[in-house]
N, C-alpha and C positions, 0 to 999 in steps of 0.2 A: 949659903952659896946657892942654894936650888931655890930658895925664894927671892932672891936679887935675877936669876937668871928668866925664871916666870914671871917676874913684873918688868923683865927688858922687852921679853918675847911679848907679853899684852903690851906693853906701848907700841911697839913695832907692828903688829898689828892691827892698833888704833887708829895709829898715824897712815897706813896703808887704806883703811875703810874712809877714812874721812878725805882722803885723797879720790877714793874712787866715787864716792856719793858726789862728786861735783861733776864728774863727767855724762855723757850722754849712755844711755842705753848700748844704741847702736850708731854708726854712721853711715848713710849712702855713699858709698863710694861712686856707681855711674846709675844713668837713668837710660834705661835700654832704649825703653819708648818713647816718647813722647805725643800725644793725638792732639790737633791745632783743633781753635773753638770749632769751626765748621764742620769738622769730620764728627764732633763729640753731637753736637745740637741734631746733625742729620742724622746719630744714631740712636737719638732719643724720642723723633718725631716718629721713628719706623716702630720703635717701642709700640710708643704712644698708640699708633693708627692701626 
């Protein structure tokens, strides 16, 4: 009975990892910022100079 019950719990827990290995790490939920090309390019030239 205790080895029927440790190979339910290892499938159950096989089936759970290989459920999770398909999904994403993380997800962006919002993007606070966003900076348009021109603001980005003008703050690279000041870099730059």
């Amino acid at each position: 009975v205790i080895l029927f019950g440790i190979g339910l719990l290892g499938e159950y827990i096989g089936r759970m990892y290989q459920q999770v290995r398909g999904r994403p790490r993380y997800v962006v939920q919002t993007i606070l910022e966003q900076a348009d090309a021109r603001s980005t390019q003008h703050a690279r030239a000041a870099i730059e100079s």
